[in-house]
C-alpha positions, 0 to 999 in steps of 0.5 A: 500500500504505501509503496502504490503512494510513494509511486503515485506521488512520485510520477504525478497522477494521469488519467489512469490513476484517476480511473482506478480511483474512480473504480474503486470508488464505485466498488465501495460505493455499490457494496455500502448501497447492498449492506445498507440496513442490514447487520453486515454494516456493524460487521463491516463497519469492525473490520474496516477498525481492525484495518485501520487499527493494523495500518497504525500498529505498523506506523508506530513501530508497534510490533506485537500489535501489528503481527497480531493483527496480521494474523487476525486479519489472515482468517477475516476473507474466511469470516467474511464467506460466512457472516456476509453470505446473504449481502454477497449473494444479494451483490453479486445477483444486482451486479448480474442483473444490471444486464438484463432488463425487464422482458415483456411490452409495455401493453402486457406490464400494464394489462398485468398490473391492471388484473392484479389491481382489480384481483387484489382489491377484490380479495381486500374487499372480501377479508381474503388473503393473498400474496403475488411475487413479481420476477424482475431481473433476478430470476424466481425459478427457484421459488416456483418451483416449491408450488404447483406449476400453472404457466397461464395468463395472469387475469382478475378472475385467476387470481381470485380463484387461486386466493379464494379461502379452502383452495389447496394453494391459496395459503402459498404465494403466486410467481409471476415469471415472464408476464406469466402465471407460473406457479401458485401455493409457492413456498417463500423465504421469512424474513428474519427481521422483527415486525410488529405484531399486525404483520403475518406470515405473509408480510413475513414472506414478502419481505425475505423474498424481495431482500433476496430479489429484487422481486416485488411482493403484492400483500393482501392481509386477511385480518384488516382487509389491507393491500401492501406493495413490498420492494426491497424489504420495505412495505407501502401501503397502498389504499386504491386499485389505480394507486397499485396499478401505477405504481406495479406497472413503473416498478415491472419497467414500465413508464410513468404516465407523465413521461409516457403521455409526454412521448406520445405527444412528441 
C-alpha cells in the first residue's frame, strides 16, 4: 500500500490513476448501497477498525500489535464467506442483473398490473388473503418451483380463484415469471427481521423474498382487509386499485404516465 503512494506521488497522477480511483470508488460505493440496513454494516463497519487499527500498529513501530493483527486479519476473507453470505449473494445477483432488463411490452406490464389491481382489491374487499411475487431481473425459478406449476395468463378472475379461502394453494404465494402465471401455493423465504405484531406470515414472506430479489411482493392481509406493495424489504401501503396499478406497472419497467403521455405527444 504505501509503496502504490510513494509511486503515485512520485510520477504525478494521469488519467489512469484517476480511473482506478474512480473504480474503486464505485466498488465501495455499490457494496455500502447492498449492506445498507442490514447487520453486515456493524460487521463491516469492525473490520474496516481492525484495518485501520493494523495500518497504525505498523506506523508506530508497534510490533506485537501489528503481527497480531496480521494474523487476525489472515482468517477475516474466511469470516467474511460466512457472516456476509446473504449481502454477497444479494451483490453479486444486482451486479448480474444490471444486464438484463425487464422482458415483456409495455401493453402486457400494464394489462398485468391492471388484473392484479382489480384481483387484489377484490380479495381486500372480501377479508381474503393473498400474496403475488413479481420476477424482475433476478430470476424466481427457484421459488416456483416449491408450488404447483400453472404457466397461464395472469387475469382478475385467476387470481381470485387461486386466493379464494379452502383452495389447496391459496395459503402459498403466486410467481409471476415472464408476464406469466407460473406457479401458485409457492413456498417463500421469512424474513428474519422483527415486525410488529399486525404483520403475518405473509408480510413475513414478502419481505425475505424481495431482500433476496429484487422481486416485488403484492400483500393482501386477511385480518384488516389491507393491500401492501413490498420492494426491497420495505412495505407501502397502498389504499386504491389505480394507486397499485401505477405504481406495479413503473416498478415491472414500465413508464410513468407523465413521461409516457409526454412521448406520445412528441
Amino acid at each position: 500500500m504505501q509503496e502504490a503512494w510513494y509511486a503515485l506521488l512520485s510520477r504525478g497522477m494521469g488519467w489512469i490513476d484517476l480511473l482506478d480511483i474512480l473504480a474503486v470508488t464505485a466498488l465501495l460505493f455499490f457494496i455500502i448501497r447492498q449492506v445498507r440496513g442490514t447487520p453486515a454494516v456493524q460487521m463491516l463497519l469492525g473490520v474496516i477498525v481492525l484495518v485501520v487499527a493494523n495500518v497504525l500498529a505498523q506506523f508506530l513501530d508497534m510490533a506485537a500489535t501489528h503481527r497480531f493483527l496480521q494474523n487476525l486479519l489472515f482468517y477475516i476473507p474466511f469470516a467474511i464467506i460466512v457472516l456476509f453470505r446473504e449481502p454477497i449473494r444479494k451483490a453479486l445477483a444486482a451486479l448480474g442483473s444490471t444486464f438484463f432488463t425487464s422482458r415483456g411490452s409495455l401493453e402486457q406490464r400494464h394489462q398485468l398490473a391492471r388484473e392484479t389491481a382489480v384481483a387484489v382489491f377484490g380479495l381486500a374487499h372480501l377479508r381474503q388473503g393473498a400474496l403475488v411475487v413479481f420476477e424482475r431481473t433476478q430470476g424466481l425459478k427457484d421459488y416456483a418451483d416449491t408450488g404447483v406449476k400453472v404457466d397461464a395468463e395472469v387475469s382478475s378472475g385467476l387470481l381470485s380463484t387461486i386466493f379464494f379461502p379452502g383452495t389447496a394453494l391459496h395459503d402459498g404465494a403466486a410467481v409471476v415469471m415472464d408476464g406469466r402465471l407460473s406457479a401458485a401455493g409457492c413456498y417463500l423465504p421469512l424474513s428474519a427481521r422483527d415486525f410488529p405484531t399486525e404483520y403475518g406470515t405473509r408480510h413475513r414472506a414478502a419481505a425475505g423474498i424481495t431482500e433476496m430479489t429484487d422481486a416485488v411482493c403484492v400483500v393482501v392481509s386477511e385480518e384488516r382487509g389491507s393491500v401492501i406493495l413490498a420492494v426491497e424489504g420495505n412495505f407501502e401501503p397502498v389504499s386504491n386499485g389505480e394507486e397499485l396499478e401505477k405504481k406495479l406497472y413503473e416498478l415491472l419497467g414500465g413508464k410513468p404516465r407523465e413521461q409516457a403521455a409526454a412521448t406520445d405527444v412528441a
